[in-house]
N, C-alpha and C positions, 0 to 999 in steps of 0.2 A: 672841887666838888666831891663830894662823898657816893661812895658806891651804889649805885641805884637809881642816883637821883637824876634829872633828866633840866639838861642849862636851856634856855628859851634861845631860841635863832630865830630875829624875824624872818621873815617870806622876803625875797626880792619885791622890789619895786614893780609893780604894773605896768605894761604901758597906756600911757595916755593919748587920746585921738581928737585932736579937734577940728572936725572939718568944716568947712564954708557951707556957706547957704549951697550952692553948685551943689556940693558934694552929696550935701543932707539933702538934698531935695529927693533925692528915692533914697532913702535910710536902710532896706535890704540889702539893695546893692552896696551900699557902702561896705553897708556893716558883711556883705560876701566876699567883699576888695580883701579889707583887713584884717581878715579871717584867719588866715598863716599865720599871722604877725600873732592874732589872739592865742594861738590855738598854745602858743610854744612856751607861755607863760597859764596859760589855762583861765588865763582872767584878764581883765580889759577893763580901762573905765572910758568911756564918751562922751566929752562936754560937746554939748551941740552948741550951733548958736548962737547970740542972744537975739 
């Protein structure tokens, strides 16, 4: 690459969360469980459900 110029690196991978009905059923708490886990990548995604 030439002087300047700037090479693309994606971002790691996320983690993904999927928890049970149980789990989801108070969605704060959950979502205050896994909170560590979020905080250390700074982003999180959570399939709830179906």
């Amino acid at each position: 690459s030439s002087p300047g110029s700037c090479d693309f690196l994606p971002p790691p991978e996320c983690p993904v969360f999927e928890p049970s009905w149980a789990e989801f059923s108070d969605p704060l708490g959950y979502i205050a469980k896994i909170r560590p886990i979020a905080e250390k990548s700074g982003i999180c995604k959570i399939r709830p459900p179906a």
